[in-house]
LUMKOLNU-515860 format. One record per atom (N, C-alpha, C, O): residue in three letters; x, y, z; residue number from 1. Coordinates in steps of 0.05 Angstrom, whole numbers, always signed. Layout:
REM residues N
residu	u	v	w	num
ALA	X	Y	Z	NUM
...
***
This chain:
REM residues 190
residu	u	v	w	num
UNK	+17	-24	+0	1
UNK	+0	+0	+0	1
UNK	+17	+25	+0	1
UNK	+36	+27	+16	1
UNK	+12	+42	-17	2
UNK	+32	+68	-17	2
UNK	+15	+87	+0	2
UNK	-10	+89	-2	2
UNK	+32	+103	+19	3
UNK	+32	+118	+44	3
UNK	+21	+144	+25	3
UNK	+28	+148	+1	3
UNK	-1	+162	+41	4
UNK	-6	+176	+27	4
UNK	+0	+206	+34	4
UNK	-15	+225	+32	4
UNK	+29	+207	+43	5
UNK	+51	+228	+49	5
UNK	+64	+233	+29	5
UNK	+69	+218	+10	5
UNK	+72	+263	+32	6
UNK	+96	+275	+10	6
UNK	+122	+262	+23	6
UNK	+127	+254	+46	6
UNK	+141	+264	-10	7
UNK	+165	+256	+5	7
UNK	+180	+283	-10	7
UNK	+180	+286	-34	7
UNK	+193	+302	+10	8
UNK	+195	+330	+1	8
UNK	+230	+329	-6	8
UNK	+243	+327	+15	8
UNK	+245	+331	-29	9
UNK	+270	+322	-24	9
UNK	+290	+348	-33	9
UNK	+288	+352	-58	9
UNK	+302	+359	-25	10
UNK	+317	+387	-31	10
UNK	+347	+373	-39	10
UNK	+364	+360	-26	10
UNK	+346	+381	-61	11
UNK	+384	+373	-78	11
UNK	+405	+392	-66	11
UNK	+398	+416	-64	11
UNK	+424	+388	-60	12
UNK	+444	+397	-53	12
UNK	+476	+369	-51	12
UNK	+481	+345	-56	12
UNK	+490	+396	-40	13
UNK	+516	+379	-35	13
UNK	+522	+373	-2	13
UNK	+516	+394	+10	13
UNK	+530	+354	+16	14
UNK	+529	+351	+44	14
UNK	+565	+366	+51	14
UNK	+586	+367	+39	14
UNK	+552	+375	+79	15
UNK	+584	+390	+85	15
UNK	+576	+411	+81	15
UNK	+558	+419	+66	15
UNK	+600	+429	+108	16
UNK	+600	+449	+105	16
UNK	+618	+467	+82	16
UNK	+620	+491	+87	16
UNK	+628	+458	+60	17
UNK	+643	+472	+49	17
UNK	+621	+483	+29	17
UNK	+624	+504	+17	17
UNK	+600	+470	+27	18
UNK	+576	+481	+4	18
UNK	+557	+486	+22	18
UNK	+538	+482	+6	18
UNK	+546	+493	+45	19
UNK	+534	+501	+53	19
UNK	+508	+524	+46	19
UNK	+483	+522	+47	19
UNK	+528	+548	+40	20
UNK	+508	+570	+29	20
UNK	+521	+573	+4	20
UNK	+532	+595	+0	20
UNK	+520	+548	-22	21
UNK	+523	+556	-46	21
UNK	+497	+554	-71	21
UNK	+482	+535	-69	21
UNK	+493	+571	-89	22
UNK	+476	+563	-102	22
UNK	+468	+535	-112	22
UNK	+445	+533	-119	22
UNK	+486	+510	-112	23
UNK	+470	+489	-117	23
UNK	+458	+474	-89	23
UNK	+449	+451	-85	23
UNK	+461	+497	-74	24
UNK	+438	+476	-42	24
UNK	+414	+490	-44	24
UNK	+396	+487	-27	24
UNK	+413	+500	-57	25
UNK	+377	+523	-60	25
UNK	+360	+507	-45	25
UNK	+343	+512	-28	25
UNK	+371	+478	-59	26
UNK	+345	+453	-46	26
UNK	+349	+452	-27	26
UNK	+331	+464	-16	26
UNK	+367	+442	-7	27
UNK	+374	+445	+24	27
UNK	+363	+470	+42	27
UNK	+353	+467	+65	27
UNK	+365	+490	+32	28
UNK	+366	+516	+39	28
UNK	+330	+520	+36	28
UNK	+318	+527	+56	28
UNK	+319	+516	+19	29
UNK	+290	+517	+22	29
UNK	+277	+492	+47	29
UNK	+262	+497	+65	29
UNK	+285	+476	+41	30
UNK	+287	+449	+63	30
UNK	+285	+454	+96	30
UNK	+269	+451	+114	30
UNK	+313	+466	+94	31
UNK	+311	+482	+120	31
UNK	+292	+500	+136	31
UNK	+284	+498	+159	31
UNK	+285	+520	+112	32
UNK	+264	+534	+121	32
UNK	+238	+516	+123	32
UNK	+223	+520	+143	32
UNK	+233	+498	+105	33
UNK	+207	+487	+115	33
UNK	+209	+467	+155	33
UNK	+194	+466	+174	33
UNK	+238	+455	+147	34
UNK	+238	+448	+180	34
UNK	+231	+472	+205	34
UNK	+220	+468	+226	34
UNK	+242	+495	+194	35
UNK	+233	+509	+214	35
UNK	+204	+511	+218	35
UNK	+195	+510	+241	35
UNK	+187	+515	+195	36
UNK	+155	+511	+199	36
UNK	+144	+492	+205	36
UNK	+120	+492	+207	36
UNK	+162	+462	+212	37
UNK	+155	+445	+222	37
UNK	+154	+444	+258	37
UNK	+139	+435	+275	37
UNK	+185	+461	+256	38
UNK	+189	+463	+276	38
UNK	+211	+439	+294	38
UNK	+215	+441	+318	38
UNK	+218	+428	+284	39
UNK	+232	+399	+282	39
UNK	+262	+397	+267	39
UNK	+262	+408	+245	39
UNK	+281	+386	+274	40
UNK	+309	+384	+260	40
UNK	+302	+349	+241	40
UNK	+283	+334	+242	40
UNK	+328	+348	+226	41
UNK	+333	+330	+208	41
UNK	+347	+310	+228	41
UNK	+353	+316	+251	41
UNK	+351	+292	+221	42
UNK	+354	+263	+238	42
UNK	+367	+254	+212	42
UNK	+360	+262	+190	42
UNK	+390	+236	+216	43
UNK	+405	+220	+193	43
UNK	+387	+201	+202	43
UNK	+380	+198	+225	43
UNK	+376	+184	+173	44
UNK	+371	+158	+168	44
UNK	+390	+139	+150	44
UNK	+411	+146	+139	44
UNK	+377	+112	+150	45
UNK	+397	+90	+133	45
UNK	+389	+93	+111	45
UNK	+399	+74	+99	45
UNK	+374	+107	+93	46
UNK	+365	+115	+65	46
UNK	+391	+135	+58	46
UNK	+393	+140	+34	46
UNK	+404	+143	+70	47
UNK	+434	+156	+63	47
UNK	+419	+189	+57	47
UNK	+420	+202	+36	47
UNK	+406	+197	+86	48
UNK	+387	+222	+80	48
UNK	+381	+230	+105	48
UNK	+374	+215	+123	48
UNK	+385	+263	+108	49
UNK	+371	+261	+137	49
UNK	+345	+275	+132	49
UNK	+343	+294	+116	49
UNK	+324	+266	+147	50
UNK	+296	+266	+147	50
UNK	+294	+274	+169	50
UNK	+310	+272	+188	50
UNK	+267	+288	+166	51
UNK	+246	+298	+182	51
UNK	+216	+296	+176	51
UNK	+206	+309	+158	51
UNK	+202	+282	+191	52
UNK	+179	+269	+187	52
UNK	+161	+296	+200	52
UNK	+170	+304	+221	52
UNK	+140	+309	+192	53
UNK	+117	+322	+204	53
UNK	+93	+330	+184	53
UNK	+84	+316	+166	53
UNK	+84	+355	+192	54
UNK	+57	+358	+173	54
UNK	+62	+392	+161	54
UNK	+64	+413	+174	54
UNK	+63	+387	+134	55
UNK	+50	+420	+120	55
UNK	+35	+420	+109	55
UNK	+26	+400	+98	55
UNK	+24	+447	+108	56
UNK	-10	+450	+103	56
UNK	-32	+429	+96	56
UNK	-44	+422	+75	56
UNK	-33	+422	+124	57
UNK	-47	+393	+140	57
UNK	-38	+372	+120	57
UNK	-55	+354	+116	57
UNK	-20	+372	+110	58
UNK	-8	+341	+100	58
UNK	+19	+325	+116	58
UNK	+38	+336	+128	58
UNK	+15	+306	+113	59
UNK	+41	+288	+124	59
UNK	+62	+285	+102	59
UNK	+62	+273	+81	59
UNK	+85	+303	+115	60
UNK	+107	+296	+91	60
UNK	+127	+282	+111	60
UNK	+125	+273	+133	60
UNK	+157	+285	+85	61
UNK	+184	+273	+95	61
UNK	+198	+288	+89	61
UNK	+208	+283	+67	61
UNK	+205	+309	+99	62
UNK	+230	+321	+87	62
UNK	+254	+312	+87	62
UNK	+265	+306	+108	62
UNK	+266	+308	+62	63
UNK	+289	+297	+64	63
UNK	+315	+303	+35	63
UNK	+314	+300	+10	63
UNK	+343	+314	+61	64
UNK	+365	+318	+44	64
UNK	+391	+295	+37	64
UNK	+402	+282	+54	64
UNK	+396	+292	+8	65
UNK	+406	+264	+11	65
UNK	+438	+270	+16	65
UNK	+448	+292	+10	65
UNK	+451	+253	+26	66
UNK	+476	+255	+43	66
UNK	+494	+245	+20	66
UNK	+515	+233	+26	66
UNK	+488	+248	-3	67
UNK	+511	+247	-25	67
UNK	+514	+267	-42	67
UNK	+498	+286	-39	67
UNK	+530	+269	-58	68
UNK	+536	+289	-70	68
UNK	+510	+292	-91	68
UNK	+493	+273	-94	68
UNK	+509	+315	-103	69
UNK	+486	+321	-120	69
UNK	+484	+296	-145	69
UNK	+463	+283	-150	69
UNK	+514	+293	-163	70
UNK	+509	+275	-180	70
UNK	+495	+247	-175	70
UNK	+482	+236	-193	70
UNK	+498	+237	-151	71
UNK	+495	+215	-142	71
UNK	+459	+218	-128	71
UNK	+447	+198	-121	71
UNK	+451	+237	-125	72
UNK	+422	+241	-106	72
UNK	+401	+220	-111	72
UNK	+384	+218	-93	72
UNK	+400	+203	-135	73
UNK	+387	+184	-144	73
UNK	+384	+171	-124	73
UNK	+364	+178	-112	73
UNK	+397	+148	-110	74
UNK	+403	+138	-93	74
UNK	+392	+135	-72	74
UNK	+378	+115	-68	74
UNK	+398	+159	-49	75
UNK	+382	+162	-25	75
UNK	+358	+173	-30	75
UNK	+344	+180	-11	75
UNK	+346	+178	-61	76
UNK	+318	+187	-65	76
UNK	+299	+165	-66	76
UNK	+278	+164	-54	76
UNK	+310	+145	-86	77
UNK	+295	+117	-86	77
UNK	+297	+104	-60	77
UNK	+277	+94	-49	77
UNK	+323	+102	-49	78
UNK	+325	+91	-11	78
UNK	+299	+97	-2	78
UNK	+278	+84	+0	78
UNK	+308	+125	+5	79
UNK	+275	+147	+20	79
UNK	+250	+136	+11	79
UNK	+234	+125	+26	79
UNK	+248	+138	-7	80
UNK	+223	+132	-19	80
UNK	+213	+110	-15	80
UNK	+194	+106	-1	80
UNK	+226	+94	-27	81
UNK	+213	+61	-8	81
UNK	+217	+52	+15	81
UNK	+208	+30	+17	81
UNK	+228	+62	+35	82
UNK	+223	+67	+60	82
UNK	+194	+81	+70	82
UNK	+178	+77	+89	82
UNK	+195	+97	+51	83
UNK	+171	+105	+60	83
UNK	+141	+102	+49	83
UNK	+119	+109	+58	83
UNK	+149	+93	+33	84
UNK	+131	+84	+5	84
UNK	+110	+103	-12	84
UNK	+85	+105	-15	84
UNK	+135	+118	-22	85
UNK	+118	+149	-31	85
UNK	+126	+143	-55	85
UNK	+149	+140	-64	85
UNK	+104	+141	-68	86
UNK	+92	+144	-97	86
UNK	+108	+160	-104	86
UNK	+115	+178	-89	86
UNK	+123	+154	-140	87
UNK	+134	+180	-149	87
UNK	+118	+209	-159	87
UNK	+127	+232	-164	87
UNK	+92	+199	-158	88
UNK	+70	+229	-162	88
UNK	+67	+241	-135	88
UNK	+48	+256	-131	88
UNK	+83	+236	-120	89
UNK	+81	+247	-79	89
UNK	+106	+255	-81	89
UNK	+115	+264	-61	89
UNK	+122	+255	-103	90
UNK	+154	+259	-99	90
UNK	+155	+288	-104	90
UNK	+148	+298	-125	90
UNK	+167	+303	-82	91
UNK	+172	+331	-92	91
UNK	+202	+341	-91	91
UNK	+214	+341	-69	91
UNK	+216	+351	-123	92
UNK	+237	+351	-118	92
UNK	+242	+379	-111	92
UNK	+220	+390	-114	92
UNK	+263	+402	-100	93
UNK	+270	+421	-89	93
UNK	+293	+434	-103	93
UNK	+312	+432	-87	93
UNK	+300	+445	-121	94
UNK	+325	+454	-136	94
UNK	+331	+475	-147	94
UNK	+313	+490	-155	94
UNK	+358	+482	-149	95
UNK	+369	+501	-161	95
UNK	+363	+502	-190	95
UNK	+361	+482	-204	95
UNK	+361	+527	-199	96
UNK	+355	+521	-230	96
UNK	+367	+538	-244	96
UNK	+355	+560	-240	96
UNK	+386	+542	-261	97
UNK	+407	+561	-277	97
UNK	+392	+577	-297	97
UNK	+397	+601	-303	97
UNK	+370	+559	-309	98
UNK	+361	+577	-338	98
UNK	+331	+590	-325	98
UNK	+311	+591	-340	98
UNK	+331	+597	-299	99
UNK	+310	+621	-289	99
UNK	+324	+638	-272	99
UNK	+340	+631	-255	99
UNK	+314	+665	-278	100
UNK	+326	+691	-263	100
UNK	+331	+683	-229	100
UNK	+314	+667	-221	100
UNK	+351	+692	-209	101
UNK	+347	+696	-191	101
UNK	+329	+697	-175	101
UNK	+318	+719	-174	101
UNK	+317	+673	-152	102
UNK	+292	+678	-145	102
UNK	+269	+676	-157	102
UNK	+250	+685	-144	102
UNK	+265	+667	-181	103
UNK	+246	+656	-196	103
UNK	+238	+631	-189	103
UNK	+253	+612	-185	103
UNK	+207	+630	-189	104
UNK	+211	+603	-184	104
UNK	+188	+585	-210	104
UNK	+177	+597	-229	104
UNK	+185	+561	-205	105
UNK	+178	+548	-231	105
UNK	+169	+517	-220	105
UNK	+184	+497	-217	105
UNK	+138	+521	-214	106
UNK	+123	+492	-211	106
UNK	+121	+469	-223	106
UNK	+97	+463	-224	106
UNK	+136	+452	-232	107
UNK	+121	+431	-257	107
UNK	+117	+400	-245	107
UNK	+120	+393	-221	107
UNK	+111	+387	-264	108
UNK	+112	+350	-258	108
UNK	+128	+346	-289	108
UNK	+124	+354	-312	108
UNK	+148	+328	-276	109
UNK	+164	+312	-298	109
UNK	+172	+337	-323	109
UNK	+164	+360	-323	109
UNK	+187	+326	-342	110
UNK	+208	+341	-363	110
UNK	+228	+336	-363	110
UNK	+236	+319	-348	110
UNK	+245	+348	-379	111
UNK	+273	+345	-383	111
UNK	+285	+346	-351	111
UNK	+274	+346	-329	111
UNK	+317	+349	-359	112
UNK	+333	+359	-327	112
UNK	+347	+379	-337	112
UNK	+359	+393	-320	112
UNK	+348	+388	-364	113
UNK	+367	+413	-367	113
UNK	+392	+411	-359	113
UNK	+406	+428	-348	113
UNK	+397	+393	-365	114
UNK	+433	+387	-355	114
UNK	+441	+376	-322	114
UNK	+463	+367	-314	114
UNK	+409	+383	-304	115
UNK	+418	+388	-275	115
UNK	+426	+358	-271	115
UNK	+413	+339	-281	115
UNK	+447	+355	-254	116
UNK	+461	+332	-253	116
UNK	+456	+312	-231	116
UNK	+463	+289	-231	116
UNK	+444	+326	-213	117
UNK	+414	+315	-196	117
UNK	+393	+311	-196	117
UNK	+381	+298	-179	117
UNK	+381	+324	-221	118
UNK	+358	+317	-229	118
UNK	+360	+293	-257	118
UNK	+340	+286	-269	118
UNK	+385	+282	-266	119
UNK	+390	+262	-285	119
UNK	+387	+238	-258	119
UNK	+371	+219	-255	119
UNK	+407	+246	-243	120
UNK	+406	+215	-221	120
UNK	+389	+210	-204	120
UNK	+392	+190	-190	120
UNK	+364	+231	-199	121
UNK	+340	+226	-189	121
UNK	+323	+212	-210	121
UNK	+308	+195	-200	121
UNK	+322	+216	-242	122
UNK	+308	+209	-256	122
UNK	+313	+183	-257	122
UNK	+296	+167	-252	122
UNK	+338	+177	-265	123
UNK	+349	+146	-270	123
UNK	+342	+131	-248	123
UNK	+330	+110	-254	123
UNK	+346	+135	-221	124
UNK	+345	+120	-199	124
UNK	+319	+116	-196	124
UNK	+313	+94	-187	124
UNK	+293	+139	-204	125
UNK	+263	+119	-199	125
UNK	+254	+113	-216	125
UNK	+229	+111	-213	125
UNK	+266	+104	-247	126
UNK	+264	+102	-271	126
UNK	+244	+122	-281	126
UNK	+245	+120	-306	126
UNK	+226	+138	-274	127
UNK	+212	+161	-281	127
UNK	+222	+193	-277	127
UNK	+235	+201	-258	127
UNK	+214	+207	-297	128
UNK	+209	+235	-292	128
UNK	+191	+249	-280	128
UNK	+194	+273	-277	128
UNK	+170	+237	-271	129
UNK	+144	+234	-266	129
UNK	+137	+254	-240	129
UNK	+113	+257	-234	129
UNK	+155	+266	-227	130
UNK	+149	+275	-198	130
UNK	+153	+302	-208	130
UNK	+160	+313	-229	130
UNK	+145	+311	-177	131
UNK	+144	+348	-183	131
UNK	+164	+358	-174	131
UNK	+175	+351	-153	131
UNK	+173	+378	-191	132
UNK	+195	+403	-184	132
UNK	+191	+434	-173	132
UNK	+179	+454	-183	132
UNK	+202	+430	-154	133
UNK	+199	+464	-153	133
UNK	+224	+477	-154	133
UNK	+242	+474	-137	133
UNK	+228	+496	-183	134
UNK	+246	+501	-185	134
UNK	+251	+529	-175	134
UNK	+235	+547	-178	134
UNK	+287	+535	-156	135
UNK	+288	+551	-149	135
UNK	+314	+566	-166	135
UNK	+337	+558	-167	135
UNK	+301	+597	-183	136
UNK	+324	+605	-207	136
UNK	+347	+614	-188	136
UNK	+346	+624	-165	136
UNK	+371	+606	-206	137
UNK	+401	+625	-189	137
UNK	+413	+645	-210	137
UNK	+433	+658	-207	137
UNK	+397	+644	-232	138
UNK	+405	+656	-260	138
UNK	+430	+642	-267	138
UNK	+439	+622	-256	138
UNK	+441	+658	-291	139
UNK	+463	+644	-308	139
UNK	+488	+656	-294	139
UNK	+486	+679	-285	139
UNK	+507	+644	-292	140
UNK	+535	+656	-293	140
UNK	+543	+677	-309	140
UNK	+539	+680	-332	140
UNK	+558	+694	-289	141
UNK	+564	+730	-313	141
UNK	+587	+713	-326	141
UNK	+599	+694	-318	141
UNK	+590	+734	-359	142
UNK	+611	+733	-367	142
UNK	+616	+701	-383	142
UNK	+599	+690	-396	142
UNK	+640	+691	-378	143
UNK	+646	+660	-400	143
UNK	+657	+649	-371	143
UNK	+676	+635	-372	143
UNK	+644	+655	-345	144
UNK	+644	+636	-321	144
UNK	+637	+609	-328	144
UNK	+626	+609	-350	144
UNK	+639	+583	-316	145
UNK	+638	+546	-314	145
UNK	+612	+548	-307	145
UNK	+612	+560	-286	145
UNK	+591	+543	-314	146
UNK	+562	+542	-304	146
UNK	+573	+518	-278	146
UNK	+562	+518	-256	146
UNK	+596	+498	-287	147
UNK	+598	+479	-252	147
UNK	+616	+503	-233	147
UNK	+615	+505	-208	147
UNK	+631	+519	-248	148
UNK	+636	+531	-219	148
UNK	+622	+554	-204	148
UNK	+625	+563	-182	148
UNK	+603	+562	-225	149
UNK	+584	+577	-220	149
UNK	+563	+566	-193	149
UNK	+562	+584	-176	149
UNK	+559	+560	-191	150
UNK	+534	+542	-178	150
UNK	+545	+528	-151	150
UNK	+530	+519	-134	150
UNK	+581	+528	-148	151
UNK	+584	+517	-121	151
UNK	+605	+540	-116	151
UNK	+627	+538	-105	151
UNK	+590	+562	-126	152
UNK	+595	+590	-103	152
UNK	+579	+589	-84	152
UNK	+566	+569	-79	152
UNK	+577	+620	-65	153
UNK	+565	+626	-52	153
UNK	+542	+641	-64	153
UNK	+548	+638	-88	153
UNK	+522	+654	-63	154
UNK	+508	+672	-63	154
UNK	+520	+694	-70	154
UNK	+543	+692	-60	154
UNK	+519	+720	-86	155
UNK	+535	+742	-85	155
UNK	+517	+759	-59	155
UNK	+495	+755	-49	155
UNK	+535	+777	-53	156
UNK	+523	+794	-26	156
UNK	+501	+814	-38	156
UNK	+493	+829	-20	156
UNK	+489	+819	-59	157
UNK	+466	+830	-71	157
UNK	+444	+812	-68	157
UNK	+420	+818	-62	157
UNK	+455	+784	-75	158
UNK	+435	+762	-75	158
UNK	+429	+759	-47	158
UNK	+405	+763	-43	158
UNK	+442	+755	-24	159
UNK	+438	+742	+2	159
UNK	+419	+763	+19	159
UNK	+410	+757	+41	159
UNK	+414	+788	+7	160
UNK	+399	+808	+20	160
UNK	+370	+801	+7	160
UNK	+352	+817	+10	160
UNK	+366	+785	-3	161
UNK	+342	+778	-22	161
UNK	+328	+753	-11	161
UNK	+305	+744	-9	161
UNK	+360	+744	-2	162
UNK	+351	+710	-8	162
UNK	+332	+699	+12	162
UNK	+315	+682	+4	162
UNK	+333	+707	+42	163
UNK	+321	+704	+65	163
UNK	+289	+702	+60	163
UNK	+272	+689	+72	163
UNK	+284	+720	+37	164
UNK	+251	+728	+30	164
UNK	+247	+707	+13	164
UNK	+225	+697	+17	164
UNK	+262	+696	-7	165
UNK	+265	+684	-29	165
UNK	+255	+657	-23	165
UNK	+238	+644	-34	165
UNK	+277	+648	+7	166
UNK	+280	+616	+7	166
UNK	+254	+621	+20	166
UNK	+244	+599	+20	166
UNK	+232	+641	+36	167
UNK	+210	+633	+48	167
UNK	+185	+629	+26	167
UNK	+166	+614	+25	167
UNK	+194	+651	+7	168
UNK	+169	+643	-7	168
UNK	+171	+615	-30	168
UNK	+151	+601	-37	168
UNK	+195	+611	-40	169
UNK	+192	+581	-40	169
UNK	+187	+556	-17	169
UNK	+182	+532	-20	169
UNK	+189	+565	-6	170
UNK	+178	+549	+23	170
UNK	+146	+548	+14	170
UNK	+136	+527	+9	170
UNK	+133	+573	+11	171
UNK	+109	+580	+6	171
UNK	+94	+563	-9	171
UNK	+74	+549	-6	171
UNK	+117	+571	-33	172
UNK	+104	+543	-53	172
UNK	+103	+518	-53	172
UNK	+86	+507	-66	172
UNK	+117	+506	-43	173
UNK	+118	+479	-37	173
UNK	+94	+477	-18	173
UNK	+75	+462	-23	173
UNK	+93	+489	+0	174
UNK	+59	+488	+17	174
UNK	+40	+487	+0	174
UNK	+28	+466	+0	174
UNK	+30	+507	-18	175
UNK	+9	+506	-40	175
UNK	+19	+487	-57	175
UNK	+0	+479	-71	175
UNK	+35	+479	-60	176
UNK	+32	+458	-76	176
UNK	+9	+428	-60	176
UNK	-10	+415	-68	176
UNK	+20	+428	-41	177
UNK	+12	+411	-26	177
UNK	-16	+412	-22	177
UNK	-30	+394	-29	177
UNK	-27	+436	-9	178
UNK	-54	+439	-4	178
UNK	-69	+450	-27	178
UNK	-93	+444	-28	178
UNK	-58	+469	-51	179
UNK	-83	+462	-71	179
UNK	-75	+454	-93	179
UNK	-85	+465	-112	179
UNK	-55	+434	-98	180
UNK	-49	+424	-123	180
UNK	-26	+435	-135	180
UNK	-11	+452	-125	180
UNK	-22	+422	-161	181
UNK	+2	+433	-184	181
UNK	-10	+458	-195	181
UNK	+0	+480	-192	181
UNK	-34	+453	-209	182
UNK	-38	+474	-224	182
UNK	-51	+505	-204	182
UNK	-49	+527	-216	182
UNK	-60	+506	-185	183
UNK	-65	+523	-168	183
UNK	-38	+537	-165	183
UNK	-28	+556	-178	183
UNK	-29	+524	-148	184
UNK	+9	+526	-143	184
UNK	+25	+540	-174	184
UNK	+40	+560	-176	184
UNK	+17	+527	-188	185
UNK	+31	+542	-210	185
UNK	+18	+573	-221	185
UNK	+30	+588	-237	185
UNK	-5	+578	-210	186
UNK	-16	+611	-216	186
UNK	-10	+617	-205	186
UNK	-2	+639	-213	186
UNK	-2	+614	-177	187
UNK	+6	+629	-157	187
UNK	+40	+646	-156	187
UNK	+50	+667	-147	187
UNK	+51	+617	-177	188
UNK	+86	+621	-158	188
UNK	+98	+618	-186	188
UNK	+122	+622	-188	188
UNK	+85	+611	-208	189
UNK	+99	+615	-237	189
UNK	+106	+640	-244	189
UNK	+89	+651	-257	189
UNK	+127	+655	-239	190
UNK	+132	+683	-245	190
UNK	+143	+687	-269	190
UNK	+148	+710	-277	190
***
């Protein structure tokens, strides 16, 4: 019988050396929703630390996987059948290069756009099938590495933003939850 909880999963890299860089957007939104849970993350044996509670009266799992981004496939399918969340209950949490700063972008299934966590989430539950909420970091200035771009920090223009940023993607991931994809998407498709 599949559990009829979100399994909420924010992409990032573990460690403090990536901490506050643009490819933990997913971590970093994650967080803020623990705080509206009210509750910390707990390592589990799904190679993820989780936090089990309720947003907007639903039962989720929040959960960040304890491998590197390329590899996230892994402790996503772990998680998941541990917990037995449908990949249409799967919500993924991510950084996204080809939307402006703080943009954000509701969908189910599609391409990965290159994202190299969203290839090894795809492969690992053999579907594309789950929902994204994508969070934009814009493009790299100039003929910058889109990879070294992304395991910076924030620029200090951005981090005065970002506090509001990571809440109202927090936001959305709640409406997602309580009135759907396509509600969620009038709301927070900018």
């Amino acid at each position: 019988m599949t559990d009829e909880r979100y399994l909420i999963v924010g992409l990032g890299n573990p460690g403090p050396r990536y901490a506050g860089t643009r490819h933990n957007a997913g971590f970093l939104v994650l967080d803020e929703l623990a705080a509206r849970i009210g509750s910390s993350f707990k390592a589990h044996k799904g190679r993820a630390d989780v936090l089990e509670g309720r947003l907007a009266g639903q039962p989720v799992v929040l959960a960040k996987p304890k491998s590197y981004m390329n590899e996230s496939g892994g402790p996503v399918v772990a998680t998941s059948r541990f917990y037995k969340a449908d990949v249409g209950r799967i919500v993924v949490v991510h950084d996204e290069l080809d939307l402006p700063f703080g943009a954000l972008r509701l969908k189910r299934g599609g391409g990965e756009g290159g994202h190299n966590g969203l290839k090894s989430t795809s492969a690992a539950l053999g579907s594309k099938d789950y929902l994204r909420v994508r969070f934009g970091i814009g493009r790299p200035p100039g003929r910058q590495d889109p990879a070294d771009y992304v395991l910076r920090e924030f620029a200090a223009v951005e981090r005065k933003d970002l506090a509001f940023l990571l809440d109202r993607a927090a936001d959305a991931v709640e409406a997602l939850l309580a009135k759907g994809l396509e509600a969620a998407q009038n709301e927070f498709n900018t």
